[in-house]
Backbone bond lengths (Angstrom), bond angles and torsions (degrees), N, CA, C in turn:
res aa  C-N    CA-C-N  psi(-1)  N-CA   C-N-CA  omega(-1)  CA-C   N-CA-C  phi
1 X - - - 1.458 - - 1.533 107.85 -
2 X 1.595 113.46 80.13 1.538 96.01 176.57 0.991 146.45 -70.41
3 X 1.192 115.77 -2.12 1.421 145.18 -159.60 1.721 101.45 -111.50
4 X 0.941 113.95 -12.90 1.735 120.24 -167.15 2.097 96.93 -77.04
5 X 1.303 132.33 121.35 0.952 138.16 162.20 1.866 128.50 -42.74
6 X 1.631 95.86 -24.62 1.247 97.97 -156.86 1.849 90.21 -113.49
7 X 1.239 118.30 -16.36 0.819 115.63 -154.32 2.392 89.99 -97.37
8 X 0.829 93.61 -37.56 1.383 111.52 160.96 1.675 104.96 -56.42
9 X 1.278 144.53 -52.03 1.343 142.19 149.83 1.479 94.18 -32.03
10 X 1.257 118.83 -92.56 1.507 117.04 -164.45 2.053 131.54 -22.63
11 X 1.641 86.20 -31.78 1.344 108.63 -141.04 2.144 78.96 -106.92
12 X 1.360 100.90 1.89 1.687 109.62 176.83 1.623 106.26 58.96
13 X 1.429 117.04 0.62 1.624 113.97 164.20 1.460 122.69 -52.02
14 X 1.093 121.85 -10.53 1.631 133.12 -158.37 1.491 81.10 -140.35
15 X 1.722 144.92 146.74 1.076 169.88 86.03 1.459 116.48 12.68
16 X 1.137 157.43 137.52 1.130 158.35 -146.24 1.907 125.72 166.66
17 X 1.010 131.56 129.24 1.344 122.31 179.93 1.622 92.83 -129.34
18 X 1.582 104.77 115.47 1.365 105.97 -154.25 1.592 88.59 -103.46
19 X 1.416 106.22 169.36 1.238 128.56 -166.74 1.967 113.32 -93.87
20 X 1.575 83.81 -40.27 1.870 105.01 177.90 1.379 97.47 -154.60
21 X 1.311 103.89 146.47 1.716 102.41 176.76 1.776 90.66 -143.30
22 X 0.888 110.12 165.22 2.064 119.78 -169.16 1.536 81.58 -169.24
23 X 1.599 98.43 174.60 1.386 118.26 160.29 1.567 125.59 -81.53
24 X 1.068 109.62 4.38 1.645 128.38 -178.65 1.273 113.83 -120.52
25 X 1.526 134.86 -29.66 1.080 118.69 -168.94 1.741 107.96 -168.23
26 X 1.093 135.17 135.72 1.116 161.17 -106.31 2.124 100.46 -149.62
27 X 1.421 116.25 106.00 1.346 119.01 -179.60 1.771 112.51 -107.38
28 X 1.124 125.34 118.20 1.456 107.73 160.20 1.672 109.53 -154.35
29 X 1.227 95.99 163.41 1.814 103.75 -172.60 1.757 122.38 -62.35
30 X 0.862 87.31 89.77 1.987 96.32 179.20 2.094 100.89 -20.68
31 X 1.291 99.28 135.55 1.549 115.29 -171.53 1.863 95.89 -61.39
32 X 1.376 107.72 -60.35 1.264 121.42 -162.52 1.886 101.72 -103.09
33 X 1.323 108.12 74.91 1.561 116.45 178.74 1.307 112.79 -52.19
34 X 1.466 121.21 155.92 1.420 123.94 170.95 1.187 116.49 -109.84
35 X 1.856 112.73 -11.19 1.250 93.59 -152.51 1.758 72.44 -151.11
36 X 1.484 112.82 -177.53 1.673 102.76 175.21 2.161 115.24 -68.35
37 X 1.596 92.16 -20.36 1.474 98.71 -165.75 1.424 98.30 -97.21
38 X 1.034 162.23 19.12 1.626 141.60 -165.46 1.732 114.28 -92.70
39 X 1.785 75.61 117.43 1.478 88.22 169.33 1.806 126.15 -116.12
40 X 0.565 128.77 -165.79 1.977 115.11 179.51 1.922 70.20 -154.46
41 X 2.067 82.91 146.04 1.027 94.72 -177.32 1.524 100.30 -131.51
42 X 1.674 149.92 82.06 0.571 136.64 -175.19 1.839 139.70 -92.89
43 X 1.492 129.80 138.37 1.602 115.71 -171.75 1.433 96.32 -69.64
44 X 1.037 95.07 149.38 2.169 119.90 172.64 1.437 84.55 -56.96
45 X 1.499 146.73 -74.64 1.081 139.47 -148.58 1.014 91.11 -63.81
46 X 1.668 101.05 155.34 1.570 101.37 -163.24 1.653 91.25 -107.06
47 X 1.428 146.51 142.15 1.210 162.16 -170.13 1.335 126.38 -153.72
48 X 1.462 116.07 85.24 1.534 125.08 178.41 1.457 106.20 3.55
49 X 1.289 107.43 -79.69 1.673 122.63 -153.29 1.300 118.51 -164.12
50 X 1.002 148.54 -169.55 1.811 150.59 -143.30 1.673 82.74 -99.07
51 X 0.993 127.81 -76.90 1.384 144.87 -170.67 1.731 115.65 -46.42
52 X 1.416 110.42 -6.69 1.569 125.19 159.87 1.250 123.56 -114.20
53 X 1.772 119.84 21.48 1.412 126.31 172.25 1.618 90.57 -81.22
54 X 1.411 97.52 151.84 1.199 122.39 167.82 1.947 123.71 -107.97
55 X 1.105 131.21 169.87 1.238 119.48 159.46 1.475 125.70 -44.92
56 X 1.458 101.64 -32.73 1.925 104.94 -160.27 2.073 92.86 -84.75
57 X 1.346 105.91 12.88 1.517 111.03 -161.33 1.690 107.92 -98.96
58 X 2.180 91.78 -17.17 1.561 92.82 -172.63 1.596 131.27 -52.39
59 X 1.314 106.90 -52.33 1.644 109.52 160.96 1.659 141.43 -25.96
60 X 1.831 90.03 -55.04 1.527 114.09 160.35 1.804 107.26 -39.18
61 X 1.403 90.01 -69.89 1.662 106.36 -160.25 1.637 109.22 -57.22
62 X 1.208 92.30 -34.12 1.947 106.71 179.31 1.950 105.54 -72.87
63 X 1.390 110.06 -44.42 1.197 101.72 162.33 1.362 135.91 -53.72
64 X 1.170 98.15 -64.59 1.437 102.44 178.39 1.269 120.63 -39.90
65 X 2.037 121.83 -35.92 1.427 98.71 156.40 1.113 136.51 -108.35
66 X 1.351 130.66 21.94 1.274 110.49 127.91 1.368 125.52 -50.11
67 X 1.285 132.97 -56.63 1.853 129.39 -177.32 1.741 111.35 -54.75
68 X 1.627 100.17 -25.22 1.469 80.20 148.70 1.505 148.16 -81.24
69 X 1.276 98.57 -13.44 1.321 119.98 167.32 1.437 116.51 -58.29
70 X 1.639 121.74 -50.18 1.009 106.90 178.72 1.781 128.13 -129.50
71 X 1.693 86.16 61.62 1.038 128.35 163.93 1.585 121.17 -92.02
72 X 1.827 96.49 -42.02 0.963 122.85 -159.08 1.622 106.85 -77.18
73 X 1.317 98.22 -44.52 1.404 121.26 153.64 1.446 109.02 -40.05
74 X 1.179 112.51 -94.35 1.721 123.93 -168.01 1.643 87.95 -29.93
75 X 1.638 134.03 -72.55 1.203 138.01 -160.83 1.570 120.16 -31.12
76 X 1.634 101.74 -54.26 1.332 128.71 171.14 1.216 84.35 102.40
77 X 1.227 140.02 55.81 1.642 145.23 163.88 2.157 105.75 -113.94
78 X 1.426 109.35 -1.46 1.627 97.02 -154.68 1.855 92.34 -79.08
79 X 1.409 120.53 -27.92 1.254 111.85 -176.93 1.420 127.34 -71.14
80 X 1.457 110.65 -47.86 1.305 128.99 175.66 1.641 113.79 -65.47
81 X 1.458 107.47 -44.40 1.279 96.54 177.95 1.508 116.07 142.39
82 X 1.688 125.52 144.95 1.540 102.10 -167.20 1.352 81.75 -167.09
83 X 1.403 122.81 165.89 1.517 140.80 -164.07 1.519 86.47 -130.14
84 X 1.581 106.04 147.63 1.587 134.61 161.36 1.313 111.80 -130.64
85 X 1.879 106.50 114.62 1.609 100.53 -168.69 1.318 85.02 -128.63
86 X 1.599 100.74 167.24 1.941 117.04 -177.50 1.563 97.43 -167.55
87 X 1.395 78.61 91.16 2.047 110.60 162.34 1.268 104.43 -50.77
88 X 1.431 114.27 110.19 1.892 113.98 167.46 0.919 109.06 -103.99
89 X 1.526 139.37 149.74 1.467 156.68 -155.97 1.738 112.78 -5.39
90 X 0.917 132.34 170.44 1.309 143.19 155.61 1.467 120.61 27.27
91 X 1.390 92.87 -84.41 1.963 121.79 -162.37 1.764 91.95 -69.80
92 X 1.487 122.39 -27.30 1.479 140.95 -151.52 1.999 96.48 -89.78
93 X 1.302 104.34 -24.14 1.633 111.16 165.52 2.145 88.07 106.41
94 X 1.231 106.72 -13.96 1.794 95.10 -173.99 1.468 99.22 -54.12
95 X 1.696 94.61 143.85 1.436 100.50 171.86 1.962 114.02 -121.21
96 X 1.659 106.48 -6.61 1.280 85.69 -158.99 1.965 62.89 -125.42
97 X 1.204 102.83 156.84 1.759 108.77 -171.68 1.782 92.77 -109.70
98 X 1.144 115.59 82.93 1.751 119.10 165.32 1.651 86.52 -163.47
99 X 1.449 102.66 128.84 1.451 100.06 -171.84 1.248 133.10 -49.18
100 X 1.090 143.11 136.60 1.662 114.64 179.74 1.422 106.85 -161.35
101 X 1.755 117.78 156.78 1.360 123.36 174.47 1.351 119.76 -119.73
102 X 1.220 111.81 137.79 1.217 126.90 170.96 1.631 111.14 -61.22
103 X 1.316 112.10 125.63 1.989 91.90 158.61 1.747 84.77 -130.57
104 X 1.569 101.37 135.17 1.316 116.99 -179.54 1.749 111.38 -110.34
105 X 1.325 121.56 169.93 1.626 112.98 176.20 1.263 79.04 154.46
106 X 2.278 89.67 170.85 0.987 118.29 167.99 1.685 101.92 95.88
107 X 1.053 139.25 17.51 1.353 153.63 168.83 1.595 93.01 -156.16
108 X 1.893 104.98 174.38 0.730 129.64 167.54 1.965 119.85 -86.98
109 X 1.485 137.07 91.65 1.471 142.53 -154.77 1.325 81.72 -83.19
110 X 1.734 101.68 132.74 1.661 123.16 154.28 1.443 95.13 -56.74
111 X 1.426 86.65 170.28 1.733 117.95 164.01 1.156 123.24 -79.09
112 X 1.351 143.82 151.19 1.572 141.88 -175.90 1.717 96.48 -98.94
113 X 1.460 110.26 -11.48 1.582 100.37 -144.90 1.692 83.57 -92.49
């Protein structure tokens, strides 16, 4: 995906001071934060969106939260409390198409409901 922003992170074409790095998946602090903690946690494989995981993707997807977990940790957000969000296509608010999660914290997050 050459054209993919995130995938260009991965690929170290774009500059980055990452948060967690593994061979699976890729951590760094969202440009435009929402909250004091926001990080995007994205897999190296590059994957449109939630709705283009595959079976062979389960591991990925299982990883990734654990590393949010102890992110959440490192942050000092895992006690108090922290949100994991994943924008799917369009209507879903995603804006950049390489899968990715939000982990938010460090304030108190309203409710959606």
């Amino acid at each position: 995906m050459s054209e993919c922003i995130f995938c260009k992170m991965v690929n170290k074409e774009i500059p980055i001071d990452p948060v967690y790095e593994d061979d699976k998946v890729l951590a760094f602090k969202d440009i435009n934060p929402k909250a004091p903690v926001h990080i995007l946690i994205i897999p190296k494989k590059h994957i449109s969106t939630l709705v283009d995981t595959e079976e062979s993707d389960l591991e990925t997807l299982g990883h990734i939260h654990y590393v949010a977990n102890q992110i959440a940790r490192e942050q000092g957000v895992a006690e108090s409390g922290f949100r994991i969000v994943n924008n799917c296509n369009k209507d879903g608010g995603q804006e950049v198409f390489h899968l990715h999660f939000h982990l938010l914290g460090g304030k108190r997050l309203g409710s959606f409901w």
